[in-house]
RONULUM-469468 format. One line per 5 residues: number of its first residue (from 1); their letters; for each residue y, z, x of N, C-alpha, C, CB. Coordinates in steps of 0.02 Angstrom, whole numbers, padded with zeros to 5 digits. Each point is the difference from the previous one (the first is absolute). Glycine has a CB too. Example, Ala and Ser with C-alpha at 12.3 -4.5 7.8 and 13.67 -1.06 7.14 Angstrom:
2
1) as) -00284,00390,00660,00059,00000,-00045,00060,00000,00045,-00059,00062,-00095  00112,-00098,00077,00059,00003,00042,00055,00037,-00039,-00032,-00108,00059
***
This chain:
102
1) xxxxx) -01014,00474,-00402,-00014,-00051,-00050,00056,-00052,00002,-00063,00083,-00072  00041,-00123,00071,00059,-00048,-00001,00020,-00054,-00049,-00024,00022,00100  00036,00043,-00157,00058,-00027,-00064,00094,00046,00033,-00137,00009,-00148  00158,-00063,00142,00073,00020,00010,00037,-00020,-00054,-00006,-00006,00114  00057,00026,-00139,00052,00014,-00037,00066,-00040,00057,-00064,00133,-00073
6) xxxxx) 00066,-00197,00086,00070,00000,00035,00066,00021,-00005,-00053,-00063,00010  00082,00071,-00057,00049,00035,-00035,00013,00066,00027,-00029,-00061,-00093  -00045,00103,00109,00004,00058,00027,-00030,00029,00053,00023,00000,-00088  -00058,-00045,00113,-00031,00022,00076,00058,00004,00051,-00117,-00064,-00019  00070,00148,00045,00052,00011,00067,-00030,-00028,00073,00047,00116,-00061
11) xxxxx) 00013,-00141,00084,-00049,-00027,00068,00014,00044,00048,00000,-00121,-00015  00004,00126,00071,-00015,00023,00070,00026,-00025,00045,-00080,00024,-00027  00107,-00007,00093,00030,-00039,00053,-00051,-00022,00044,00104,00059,-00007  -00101,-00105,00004,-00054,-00060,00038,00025,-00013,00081,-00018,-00078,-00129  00088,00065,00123,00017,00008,00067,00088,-00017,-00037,-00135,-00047,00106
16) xxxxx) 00190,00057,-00049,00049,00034,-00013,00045,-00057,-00050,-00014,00085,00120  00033,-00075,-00157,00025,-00049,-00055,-00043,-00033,-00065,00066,-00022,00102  -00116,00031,-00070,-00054,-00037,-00052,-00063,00072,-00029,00010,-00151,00088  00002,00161,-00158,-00065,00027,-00041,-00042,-00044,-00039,00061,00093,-00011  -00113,-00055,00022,-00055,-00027,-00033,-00048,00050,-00016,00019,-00100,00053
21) xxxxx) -00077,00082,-00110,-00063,00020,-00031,-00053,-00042,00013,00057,00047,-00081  -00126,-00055,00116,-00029,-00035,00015,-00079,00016,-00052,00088,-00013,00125  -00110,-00032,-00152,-00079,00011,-00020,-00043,-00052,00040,00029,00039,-00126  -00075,-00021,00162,-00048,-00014,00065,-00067,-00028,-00003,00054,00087,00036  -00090,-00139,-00065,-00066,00006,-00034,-00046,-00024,00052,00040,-00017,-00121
26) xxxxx) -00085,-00008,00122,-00043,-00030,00037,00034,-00067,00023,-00097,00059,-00061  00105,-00112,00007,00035,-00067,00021,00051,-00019,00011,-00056,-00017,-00036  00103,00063,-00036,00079,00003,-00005,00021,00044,00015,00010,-00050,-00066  00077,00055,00076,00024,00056,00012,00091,-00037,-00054,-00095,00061,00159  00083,-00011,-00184,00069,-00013,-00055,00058,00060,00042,-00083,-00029,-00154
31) xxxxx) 00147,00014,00144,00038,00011,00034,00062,-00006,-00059,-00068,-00034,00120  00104,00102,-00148,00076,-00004,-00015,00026,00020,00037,00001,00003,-00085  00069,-00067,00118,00035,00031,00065,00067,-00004,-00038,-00073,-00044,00121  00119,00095,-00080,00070,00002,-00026,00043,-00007,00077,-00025,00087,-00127  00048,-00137,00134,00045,-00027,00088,00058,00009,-00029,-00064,-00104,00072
36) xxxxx) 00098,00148,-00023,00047,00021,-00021,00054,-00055,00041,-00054,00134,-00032  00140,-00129,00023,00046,-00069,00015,-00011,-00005,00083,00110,00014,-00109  -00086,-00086,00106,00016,-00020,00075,-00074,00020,00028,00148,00027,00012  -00183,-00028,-00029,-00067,00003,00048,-00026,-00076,00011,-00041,00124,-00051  -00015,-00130,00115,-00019,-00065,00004,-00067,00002,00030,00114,-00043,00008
41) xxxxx) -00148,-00017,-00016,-00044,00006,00032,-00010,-00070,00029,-00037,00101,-00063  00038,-00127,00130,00021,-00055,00043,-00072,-00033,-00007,00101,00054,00088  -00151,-00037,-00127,-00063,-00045,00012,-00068,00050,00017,00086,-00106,00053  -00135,00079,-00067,-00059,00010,00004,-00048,-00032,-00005,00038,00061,-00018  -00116,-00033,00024,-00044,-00047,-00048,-00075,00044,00012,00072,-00144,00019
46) xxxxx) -00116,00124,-00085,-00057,00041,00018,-00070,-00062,-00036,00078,00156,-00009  -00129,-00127,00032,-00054,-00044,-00031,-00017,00012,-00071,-00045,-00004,00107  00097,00028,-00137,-00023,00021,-00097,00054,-00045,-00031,-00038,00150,-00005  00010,-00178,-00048,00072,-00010,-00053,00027,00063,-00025,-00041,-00107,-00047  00090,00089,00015,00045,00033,-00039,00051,-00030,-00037,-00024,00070,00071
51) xxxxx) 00032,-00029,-00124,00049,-00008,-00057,00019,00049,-00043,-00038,-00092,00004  00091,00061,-00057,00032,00067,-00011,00058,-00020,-00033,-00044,00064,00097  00094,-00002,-00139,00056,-00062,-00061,00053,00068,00039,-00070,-00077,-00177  00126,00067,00162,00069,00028,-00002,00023,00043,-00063,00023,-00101,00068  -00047,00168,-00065,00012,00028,-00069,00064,00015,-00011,-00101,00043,-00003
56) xxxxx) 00166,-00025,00058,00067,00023,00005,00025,-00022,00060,-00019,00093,-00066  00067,-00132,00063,00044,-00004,00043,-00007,-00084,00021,-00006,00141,00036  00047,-00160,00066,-00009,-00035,-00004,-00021,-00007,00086,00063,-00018,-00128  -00126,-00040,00125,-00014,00002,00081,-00020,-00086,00013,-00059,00151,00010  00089,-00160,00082,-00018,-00066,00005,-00043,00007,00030,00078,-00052,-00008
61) xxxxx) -00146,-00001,00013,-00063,-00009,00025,00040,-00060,00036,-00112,00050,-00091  00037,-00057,00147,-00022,-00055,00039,-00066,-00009,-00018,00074,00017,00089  -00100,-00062,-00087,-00094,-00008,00019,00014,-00057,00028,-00084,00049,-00095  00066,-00059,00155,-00009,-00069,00060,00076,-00024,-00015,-00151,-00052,-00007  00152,00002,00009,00079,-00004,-00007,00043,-00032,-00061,-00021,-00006,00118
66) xxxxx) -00011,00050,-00184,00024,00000,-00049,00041,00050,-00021,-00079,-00060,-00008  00127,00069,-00012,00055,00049,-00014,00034,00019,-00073,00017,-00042,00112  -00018,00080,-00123,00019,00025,-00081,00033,00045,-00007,-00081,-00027,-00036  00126,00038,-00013,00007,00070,-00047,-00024,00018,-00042,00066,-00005,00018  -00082,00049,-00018,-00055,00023,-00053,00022,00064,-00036,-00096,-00048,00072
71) xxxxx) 00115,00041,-00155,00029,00052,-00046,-00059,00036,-00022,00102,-00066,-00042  -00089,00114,-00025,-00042,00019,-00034,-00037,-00026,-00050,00055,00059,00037  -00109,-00057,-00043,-00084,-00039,-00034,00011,-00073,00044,-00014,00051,-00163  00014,-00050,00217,-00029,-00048,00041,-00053,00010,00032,00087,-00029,00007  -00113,-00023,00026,-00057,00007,00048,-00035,-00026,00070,00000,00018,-00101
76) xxxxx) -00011,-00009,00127,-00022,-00008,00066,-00097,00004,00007,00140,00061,00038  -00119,-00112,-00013,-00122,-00017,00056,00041,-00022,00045,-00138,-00065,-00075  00093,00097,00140,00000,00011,00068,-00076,-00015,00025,00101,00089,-00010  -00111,-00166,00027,-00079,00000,00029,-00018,00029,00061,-00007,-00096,-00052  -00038,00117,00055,-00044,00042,00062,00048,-00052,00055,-00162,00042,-00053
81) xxxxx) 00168,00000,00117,00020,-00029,00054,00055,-00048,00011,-00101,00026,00006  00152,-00023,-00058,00061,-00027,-00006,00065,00060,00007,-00068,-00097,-00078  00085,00063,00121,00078,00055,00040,00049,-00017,-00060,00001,-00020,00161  00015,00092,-00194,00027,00015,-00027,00073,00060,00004,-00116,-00061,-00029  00166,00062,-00007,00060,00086,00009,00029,-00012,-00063,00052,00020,00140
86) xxxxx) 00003,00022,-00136,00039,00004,-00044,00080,00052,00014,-00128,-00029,-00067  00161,00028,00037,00076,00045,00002,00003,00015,-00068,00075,-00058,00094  -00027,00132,-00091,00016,00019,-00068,00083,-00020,00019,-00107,00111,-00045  00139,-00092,-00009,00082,-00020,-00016,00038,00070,-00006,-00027,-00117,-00076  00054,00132,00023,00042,00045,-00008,-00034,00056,-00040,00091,-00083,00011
91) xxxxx) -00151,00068,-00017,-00016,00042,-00059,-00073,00011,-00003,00098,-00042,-00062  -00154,00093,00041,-00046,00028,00031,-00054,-00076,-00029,00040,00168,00003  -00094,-00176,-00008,-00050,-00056,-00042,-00084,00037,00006,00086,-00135,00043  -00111,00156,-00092,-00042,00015,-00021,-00050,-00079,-00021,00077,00128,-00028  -00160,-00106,00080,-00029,-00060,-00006,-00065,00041,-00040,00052,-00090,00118
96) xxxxx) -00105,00049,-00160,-00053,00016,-00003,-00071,-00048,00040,00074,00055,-00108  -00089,-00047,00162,-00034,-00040,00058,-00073,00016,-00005,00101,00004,00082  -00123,-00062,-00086,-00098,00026,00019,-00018,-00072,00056,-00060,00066,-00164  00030,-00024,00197,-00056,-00044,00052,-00030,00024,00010,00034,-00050,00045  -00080,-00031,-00008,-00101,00028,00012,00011,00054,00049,-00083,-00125,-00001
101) xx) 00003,00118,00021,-00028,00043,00040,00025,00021,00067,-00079,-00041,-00061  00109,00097,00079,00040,00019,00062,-00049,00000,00065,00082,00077,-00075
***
């Protein structure tokens, strides 16, 4: 079911530094990730949007060649097919992320 409690959901290792809890539906897929420091991700891109706010911590985005820091209760849209990454800093950043259809 996908009522969560953020405060207290446990996530899972997603891959090495980064946990997460995923809920999967037909169109969306909601995503709390926790990236743990000094991680990065040099770019990507897929045919779905996405978006999503900064519940803890702190992380810099790219989307095309716009660049930010992004604290907590901020937010981020990522349009379909726009190359996007990001880096963490010193300290872990917990996101709450949903995009379309995978």
């Amino acid at each position: 079911m996908g009522i969560w409690n953020l405060a207290t959901l446990q996530l899972e290792e997603f891959r090495p530094g980064i946990m997460s809890k995923a809920e999967i539906g037909e169109n969306l897929t909601m995503v709390c990730i926790e990236i743990g420091p000094g991680k990065e991700d040099t770019g990507h891109e897929h045919p779905f949007d996405q978006c999503g706010v900064v519940l803890t911590g702190q992380i810099e985005m790219f989307i095309g060649n716009e660049r930010n820091t992004l604290n907590s209760n901020e937010s981020y849209f990522i349009p379909a097919g726009k190359r996007h990454g990001w880096k963490t800093f010193n300290e872990p950043v917990r996101l709450l992320d949903v995009s379309g259809k995978h």
